[in-house]
C-alpha positions as a Markdown table, in Angstrom:
| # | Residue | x | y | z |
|---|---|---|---|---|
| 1 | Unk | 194.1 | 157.3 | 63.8 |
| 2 | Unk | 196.7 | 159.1 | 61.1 |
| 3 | Unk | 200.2 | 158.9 | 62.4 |
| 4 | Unk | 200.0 | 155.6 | 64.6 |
| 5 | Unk | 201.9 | 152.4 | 63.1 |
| 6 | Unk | 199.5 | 149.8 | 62.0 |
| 7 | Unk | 200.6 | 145.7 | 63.6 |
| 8 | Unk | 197.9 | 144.5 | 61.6 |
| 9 | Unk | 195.9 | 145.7 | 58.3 |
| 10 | Unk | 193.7 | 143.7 | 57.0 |
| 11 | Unk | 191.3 | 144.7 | 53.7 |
| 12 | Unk | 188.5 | 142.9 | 53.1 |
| 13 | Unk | 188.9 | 139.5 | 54.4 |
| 14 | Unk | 187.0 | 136.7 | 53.0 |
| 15 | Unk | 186.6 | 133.3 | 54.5 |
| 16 | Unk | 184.5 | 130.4 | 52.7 |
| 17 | Unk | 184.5 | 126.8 | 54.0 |
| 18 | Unk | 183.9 | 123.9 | 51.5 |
| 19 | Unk | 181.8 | 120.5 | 51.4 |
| 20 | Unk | 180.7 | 118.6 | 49.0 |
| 21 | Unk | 181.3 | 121.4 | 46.6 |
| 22 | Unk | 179.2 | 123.6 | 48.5 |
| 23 | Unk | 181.0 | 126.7 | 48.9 |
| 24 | Unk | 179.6 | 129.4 | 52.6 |
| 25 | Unk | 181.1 | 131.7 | 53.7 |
| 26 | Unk | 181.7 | 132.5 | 56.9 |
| 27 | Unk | 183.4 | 135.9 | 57.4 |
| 28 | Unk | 182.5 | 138.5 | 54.5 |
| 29 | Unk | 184.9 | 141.7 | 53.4 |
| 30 | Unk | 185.9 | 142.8 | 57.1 |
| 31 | Unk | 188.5 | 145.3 | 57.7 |
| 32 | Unk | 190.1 | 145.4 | 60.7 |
| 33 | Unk | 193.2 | 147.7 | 62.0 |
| 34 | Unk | 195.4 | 146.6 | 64.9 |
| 35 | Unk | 197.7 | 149.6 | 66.0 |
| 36 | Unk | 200.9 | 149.9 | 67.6 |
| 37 | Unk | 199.8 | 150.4 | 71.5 |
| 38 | Unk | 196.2 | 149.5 | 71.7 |
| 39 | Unk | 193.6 | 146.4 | 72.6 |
| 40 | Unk | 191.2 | 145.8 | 70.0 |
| 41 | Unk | 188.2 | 144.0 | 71.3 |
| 42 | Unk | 186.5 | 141.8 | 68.8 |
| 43 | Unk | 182.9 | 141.2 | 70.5 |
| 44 | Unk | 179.5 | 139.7 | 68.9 |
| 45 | Unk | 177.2 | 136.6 | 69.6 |
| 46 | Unk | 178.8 | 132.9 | 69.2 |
| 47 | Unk | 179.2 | 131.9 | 65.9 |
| 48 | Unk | 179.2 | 135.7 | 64.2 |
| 49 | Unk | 182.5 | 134.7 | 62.6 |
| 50 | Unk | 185.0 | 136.4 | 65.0 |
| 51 | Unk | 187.6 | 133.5 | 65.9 |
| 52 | Unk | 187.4 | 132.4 | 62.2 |
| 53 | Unk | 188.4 | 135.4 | 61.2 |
| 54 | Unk | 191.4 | 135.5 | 63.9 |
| 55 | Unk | 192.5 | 131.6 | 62.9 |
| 56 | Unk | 192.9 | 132.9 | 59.2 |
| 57 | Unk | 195.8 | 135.0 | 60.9 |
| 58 | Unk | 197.2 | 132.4 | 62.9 |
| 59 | Unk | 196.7 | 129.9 | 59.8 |
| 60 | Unk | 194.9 | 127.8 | 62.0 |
| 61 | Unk | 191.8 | 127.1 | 59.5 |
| 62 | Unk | 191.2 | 123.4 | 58.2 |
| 63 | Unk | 191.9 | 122.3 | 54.7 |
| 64 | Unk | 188.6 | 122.8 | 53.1 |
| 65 | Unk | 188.8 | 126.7 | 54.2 |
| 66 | Unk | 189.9 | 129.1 | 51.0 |
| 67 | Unk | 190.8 | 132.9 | 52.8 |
| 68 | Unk | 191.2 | 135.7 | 50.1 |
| 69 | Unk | 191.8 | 139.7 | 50.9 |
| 70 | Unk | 192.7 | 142.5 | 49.0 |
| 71 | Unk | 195.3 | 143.4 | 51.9 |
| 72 | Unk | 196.4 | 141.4 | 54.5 |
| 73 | Unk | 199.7 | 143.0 | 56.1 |
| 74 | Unk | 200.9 | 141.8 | 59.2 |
| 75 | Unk | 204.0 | 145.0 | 60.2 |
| 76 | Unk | 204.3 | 145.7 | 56.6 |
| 77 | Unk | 204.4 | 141.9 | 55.0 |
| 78 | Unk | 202.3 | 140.5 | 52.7 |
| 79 | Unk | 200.9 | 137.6 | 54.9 |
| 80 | Unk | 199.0 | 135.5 | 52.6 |
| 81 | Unk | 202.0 | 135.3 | 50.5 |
| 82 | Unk | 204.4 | 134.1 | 52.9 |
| 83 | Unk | 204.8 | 130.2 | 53.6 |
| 84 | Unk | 206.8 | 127.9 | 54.8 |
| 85 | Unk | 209.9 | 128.3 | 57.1 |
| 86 | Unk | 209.4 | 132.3 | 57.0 |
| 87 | Unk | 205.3 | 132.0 | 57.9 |
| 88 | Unk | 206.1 | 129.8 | 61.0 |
| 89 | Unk | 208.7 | 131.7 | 62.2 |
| 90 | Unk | 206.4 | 134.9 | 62.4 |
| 91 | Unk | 203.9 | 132.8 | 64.0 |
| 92 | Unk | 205.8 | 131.0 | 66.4 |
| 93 | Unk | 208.0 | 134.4 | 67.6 |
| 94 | Unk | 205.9 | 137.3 | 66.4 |
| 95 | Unk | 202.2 | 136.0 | 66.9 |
| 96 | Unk | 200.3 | 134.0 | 69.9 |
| 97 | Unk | 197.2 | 133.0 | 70.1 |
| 98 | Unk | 195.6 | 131.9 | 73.2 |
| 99 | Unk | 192.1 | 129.6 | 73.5 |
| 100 | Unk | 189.2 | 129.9 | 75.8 |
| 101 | Unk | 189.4 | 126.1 | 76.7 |
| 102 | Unk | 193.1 | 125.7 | 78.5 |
| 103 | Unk | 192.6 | 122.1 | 79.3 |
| 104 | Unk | 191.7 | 120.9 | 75.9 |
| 105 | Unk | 195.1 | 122.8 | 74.6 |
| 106 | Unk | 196.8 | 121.1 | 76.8 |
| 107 | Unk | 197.7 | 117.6 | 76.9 |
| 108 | Unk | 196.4 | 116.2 | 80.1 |
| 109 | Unk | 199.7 | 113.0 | 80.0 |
| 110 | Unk | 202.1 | 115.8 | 79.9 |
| 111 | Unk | 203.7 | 118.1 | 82.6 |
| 112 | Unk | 203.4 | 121.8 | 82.2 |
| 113 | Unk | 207.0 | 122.0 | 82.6 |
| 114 | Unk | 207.7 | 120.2 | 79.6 |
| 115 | Unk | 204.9 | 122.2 | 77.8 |
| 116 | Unk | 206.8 | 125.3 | 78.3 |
| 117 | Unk | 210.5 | 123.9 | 77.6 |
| 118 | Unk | 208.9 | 121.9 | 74.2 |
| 119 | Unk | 207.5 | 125.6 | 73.6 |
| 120 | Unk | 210.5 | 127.6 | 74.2 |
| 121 | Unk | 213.0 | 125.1 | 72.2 |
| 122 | Unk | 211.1 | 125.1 | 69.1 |
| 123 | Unk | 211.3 | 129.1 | 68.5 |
| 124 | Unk | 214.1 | 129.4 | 70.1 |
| 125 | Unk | 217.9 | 128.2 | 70.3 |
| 126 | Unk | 218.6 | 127.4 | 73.9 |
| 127 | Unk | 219.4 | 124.4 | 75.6 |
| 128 | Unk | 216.9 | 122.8 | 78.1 |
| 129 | Unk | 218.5 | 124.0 | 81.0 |
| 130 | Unk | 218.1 | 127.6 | 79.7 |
| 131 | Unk | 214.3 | 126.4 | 78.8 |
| 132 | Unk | 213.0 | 125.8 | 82.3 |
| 133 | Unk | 214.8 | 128.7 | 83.6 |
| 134 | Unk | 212.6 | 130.9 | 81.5 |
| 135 | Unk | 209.5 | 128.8 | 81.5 |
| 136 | Unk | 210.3 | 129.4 | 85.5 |
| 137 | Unk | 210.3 | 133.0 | 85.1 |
| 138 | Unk | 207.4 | 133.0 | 82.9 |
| 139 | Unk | 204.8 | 131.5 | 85.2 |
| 140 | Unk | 206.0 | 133.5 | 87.6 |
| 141 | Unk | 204.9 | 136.8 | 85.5 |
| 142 | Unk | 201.6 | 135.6 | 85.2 |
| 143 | Unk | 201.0 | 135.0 | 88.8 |
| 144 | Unk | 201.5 | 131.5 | 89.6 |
| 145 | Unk | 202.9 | 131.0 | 92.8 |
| 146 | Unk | 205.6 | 128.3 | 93.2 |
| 147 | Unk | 206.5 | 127.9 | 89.6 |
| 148 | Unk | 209.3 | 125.5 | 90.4 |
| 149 | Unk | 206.6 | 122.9 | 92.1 |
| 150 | Unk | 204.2 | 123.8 | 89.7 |
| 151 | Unk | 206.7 | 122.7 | 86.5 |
| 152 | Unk | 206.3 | 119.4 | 87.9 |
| 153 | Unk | 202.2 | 119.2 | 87.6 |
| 154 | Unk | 199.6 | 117.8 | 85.6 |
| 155 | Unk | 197.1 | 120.0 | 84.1 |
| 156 | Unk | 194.4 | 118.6 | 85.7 |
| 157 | Unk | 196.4 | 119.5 | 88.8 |
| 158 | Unk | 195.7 | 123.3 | 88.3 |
| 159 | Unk | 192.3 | 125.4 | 88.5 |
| 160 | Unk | 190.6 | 126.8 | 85.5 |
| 161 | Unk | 192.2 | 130.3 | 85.8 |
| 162 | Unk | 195.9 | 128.7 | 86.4 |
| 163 | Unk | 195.4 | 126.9 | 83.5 |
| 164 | Unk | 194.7 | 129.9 | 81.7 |
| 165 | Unk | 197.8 | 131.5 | 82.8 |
| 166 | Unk | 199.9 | 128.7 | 81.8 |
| 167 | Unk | 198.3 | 129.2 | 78.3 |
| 168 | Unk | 199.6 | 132.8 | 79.3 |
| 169 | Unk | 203.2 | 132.1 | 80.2 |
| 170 | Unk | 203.6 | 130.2 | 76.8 |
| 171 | Unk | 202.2 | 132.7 | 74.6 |
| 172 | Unk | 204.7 | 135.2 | 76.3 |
| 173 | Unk | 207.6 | 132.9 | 76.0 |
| 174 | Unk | 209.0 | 134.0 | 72.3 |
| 175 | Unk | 207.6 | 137.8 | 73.4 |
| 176 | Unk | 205.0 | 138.1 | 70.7 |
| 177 | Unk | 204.2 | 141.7 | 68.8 |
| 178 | Unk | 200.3 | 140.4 | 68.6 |
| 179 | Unk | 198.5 | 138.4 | 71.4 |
| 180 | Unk | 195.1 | 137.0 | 70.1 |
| 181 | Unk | 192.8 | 135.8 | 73.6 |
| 182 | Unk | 189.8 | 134.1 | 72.0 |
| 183 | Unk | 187.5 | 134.2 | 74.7 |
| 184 | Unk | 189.9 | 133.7 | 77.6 |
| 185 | Unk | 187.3 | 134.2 | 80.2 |
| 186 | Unk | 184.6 | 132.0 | 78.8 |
| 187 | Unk | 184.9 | 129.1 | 81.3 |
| 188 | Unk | 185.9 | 131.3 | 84.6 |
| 189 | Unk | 183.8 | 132.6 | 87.6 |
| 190 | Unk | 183.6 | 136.2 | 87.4 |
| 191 | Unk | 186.6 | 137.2 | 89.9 |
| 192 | Unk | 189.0 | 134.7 | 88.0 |
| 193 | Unk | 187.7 | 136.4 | 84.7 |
| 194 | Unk | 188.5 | 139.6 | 86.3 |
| 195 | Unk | 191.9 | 138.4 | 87.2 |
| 196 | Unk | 192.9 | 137.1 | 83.8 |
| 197 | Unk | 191.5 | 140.5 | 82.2 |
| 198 | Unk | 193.8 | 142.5 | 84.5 |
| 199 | Unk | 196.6 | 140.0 | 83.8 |
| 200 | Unk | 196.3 | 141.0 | 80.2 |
| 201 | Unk | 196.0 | 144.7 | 80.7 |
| 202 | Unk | 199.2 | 144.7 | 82.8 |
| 203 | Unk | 201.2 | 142.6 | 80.3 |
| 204 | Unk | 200.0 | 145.1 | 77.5 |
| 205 | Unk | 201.3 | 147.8 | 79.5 |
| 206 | Unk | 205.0 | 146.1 | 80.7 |
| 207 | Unk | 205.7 | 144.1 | 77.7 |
| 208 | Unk | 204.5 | 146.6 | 75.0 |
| 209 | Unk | 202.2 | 143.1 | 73.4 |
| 210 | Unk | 199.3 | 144.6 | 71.4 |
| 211 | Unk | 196.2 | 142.7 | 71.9 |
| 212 | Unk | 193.7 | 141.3 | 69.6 |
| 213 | Unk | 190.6 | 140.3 | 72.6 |
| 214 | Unk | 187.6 | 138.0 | 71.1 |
| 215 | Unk | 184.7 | 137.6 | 73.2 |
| 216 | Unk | 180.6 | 137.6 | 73.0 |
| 217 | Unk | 180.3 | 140.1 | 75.8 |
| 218 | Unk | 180.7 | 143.7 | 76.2 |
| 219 | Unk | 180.8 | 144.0 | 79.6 |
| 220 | Unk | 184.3 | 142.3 | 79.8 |
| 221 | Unk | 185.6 | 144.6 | 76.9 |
| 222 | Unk | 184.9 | 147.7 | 79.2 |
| 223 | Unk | 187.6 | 147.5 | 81.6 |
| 224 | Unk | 190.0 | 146.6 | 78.8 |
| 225 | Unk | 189.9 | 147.7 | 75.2 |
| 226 | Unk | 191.1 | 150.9 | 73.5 |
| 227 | Unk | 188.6 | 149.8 | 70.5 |
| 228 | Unk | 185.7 | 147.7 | 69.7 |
| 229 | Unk | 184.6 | 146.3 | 66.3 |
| 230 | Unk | 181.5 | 144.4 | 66.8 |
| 231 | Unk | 180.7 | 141.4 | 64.7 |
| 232 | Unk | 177.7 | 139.7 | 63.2 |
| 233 | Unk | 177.1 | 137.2 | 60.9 |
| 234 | Unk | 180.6 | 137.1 | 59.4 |
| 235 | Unk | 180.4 | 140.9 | 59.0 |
| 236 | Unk | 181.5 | 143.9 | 60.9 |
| 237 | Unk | 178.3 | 145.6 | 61.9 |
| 238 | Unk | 180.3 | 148.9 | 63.7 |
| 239 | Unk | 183.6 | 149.9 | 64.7 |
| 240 | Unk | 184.8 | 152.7 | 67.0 |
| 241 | Unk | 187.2 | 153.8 | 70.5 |
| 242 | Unk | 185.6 | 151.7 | 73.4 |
| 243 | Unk | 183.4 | 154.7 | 75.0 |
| 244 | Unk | 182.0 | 155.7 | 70.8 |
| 245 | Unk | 180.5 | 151.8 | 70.8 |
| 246 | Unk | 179.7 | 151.8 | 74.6 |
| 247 | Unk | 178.1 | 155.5 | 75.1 |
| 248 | Unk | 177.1 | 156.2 | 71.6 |
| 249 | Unk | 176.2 | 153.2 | 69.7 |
| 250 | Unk | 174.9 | 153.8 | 66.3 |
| 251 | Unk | 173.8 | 150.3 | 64.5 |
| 252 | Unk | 170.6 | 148.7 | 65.8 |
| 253 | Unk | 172.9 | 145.6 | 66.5 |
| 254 | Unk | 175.4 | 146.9 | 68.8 |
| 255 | Unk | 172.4 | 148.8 | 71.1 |
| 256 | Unk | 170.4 | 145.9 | 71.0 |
| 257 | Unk | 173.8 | 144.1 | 72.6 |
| 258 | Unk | 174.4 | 147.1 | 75.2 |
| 259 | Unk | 170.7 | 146.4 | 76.1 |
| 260 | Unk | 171.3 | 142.9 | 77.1 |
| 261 | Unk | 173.6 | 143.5 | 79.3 |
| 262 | Unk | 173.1 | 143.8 | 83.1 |
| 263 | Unk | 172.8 | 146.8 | 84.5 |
| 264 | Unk | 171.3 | 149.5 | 87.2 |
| 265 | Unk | 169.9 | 153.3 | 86.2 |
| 266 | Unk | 169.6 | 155.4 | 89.4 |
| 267 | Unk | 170.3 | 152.4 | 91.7 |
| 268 | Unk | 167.7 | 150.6 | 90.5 |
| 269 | Unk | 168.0 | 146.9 | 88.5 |
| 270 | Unk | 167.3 | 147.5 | 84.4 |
| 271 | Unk | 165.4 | 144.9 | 83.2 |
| 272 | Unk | 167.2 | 142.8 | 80.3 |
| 273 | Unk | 166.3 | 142.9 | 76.8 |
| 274 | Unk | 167.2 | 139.7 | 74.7 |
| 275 | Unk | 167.4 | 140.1 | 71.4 |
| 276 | Unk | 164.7 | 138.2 | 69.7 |
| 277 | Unk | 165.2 | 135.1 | 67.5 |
| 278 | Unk | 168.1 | 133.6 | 66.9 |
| 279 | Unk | 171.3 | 133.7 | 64.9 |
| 280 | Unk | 170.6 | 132.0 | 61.2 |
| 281 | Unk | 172.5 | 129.5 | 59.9 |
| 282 | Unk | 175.9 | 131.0 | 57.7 |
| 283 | Unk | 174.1 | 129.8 | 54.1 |
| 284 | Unk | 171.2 | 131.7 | 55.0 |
| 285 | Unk | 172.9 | 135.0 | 54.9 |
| 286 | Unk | 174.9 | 134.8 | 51.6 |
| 287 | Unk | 173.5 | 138.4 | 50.2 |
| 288 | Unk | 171.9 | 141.6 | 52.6 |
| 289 | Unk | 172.5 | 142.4 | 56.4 |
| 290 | Unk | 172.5 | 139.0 | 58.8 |
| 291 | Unk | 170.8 | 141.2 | 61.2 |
| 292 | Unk | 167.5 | 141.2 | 58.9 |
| 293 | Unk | 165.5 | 138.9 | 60.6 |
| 294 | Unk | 165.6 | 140.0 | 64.8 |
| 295 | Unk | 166.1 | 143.8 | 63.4 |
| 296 | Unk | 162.9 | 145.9 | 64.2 |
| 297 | Unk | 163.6 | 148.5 | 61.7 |
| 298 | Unk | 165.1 | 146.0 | 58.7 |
| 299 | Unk | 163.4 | 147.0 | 55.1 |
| 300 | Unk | 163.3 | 145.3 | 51.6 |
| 301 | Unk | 166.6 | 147.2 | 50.9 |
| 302 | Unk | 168.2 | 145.2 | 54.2 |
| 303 | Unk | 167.5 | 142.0 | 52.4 |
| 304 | Unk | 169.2 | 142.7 | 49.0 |
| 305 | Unk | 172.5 | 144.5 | 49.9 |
| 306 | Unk | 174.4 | 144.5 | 53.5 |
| 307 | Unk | 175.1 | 148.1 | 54.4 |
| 308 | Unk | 175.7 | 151.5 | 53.8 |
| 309 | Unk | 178.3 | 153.5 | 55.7 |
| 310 | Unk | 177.6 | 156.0 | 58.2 |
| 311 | Unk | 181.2 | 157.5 | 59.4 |
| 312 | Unk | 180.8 | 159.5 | 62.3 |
| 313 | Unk | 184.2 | 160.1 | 63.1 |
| 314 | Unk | 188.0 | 159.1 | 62.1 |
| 315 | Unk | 187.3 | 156.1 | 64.4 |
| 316 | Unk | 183.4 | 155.5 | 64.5 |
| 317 | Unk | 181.8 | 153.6 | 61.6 |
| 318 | Unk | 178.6 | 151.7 | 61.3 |
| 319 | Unk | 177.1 | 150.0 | 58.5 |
| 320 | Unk | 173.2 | 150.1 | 58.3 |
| 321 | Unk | 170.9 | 150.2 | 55.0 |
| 322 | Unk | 168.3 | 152.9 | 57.6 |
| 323 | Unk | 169.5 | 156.2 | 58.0 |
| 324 | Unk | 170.7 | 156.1 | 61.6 |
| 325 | Unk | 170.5 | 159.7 | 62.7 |
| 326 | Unk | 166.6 | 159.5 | 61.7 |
| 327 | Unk | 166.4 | 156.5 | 63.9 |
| 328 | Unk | 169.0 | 157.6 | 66.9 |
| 329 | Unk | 166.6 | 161.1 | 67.0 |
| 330 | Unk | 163.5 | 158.7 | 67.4 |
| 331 | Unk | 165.1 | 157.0 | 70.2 |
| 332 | Unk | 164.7 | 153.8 | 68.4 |
């Protein structure tokens, strides 16, 4: 993707939590690209290391976590080596993050009016007057109806999916460069999820906001992303422009994903295909590919070192110890 101005360059990232002087990590040399004008979904099986990896950029990770990357550029800056005042003020205007529990990030005792204003005052100079006026206008972008009524309500006084466009509206507030939604649909019915998705898609499109989308399914990233990395065991398994991952997958990870998702084939119901086992536990996957143990083609090479990579385009790469072609022209 030559010529297109890079938000976000990160270089191998490295996350390792610490306790009791034992040292795991839990996201392991991932690159990742986020480009001027695009959504980049991040998708892969609960606890693969995907929000991890997206708190290290909102420097939302708890004291015993030690992040390390030879690049980590957030529009040009060296963000690991900005702090104080200068980091906060990047986070607070140019980044946003939203969570795929609204009611626990919001404090049930307090008004969401007073969420917003709080919001707005602290990254901005404006007096509280000028505050509510835009919080006003803000939930009224997202698509709640009656925002002046609605400043005046307890959290527990909204649904799930208003609650997750409140979350919305304050993330929008200070205009942010780079949205990160970690799993925004998780707790929603299915038309509410497809309501906040096209929320999100419409805002990337009026507001210019790139988009950094986490989530464990790839049937939400379909309607939505421009590209997909998909994640596993703190690693990035294979990267690539939404229809190379969802009409050409290469790794034995990402099919065995596309496989598990439901589906028809000439009008008729495909049966799903879980993948088997289970994900291991972060320490048990310090050296070779995580995938090892539920991969039906893993070898003794897939157990000493994680990946080789197979580059199929500018866009599509995988990283798998087989050689995929042989095992695409099996049909495995």
């Amino acid at each position: 993707m030559s010529g297109l101005t890079k938000i976000l360059d990160i270089e191998n990232l490295n996350v390792s939590f610490y306790s009791d002087s034992v040292k795991t990590k839990v996201v392991k040399d991932i690159s990742l690209e986020v480009y001027d004008g695009e959504i980049l979904a991040i998708v892969g099986e609960s606890g693969s290391g995907k929000s991890v990896a997206m708190k290290s950029v909102m420097d939302l990770l708890p004291v015993y976590a030690k992040v390390s990357a030879d690049r980590f550029l957030f529009e040009g800056k060296k963000f690991l080596e900005i702090k104080g005042k200068e980091k906060r003020q990047i986070l607070g205007n140019d980044i946003a993050m939203i969570f795929q529990d609204p009611m626990t990030a919001l404090n049930p005792v307090k008004k969401i009016g007073d969420h917003l204003i709080e919001n707005i005052r602290r990254h901005n100079k404006m007096s509280k007057k000028q505050a509510e006026s835009l919080a006003i206008e803000m939930l009224e972008r997202v698509g709640i109806p009656s925002p002046e009524k609605r400043m005046k309500q307890y959290p527990h006084e909204f649904s799930g999916g208003m609650r997750q466009r409140v979350l919305i509206a304050m993330a929008l507030c200070s205009r942010p460069r780079l949205l990160i939604a970690d799993e925004p649909t998780t707790a929603l019915d299915v038309t509410i999820q497809a309501q906040i998705l096209k929320l999100l898609k419409n805002l990337h499109e009026t507001e210019k906001m790139n988009i950094v989308l986490i989530t464990h399914d790839l049937g939400v990233v379909a309607s939505i992303a421009d590209r997909i990395a998909v994640m596993y065991g703190g690693r990035i398994m294979e990267t690539g422009t939404k229809d190379e991952i969802l009409y050409n997958a290469q790794h034995p990870y990402t099919k065995a994903l596309l496989k598990a998702i439901p589906g028809t084939e000439n009008g008729k119901k495909c049966k799903l295909e879980p993948i088997p086992g289970s994900v291991p536990q972060m320490k048990d996957m310090e050296s070779g590919c995580p995938f090892y143990s539920r991969c039906e083609h893993a070898g003794e090479a897939c157990l000493c070192e994680f990946g080789a990579t197979h580059d199929y385009s500018d866009t599509h790469k995988s990283y798998c110890m087989n050689d995929l072609k042989q095992l695409n022209e099996r049909g495995a």
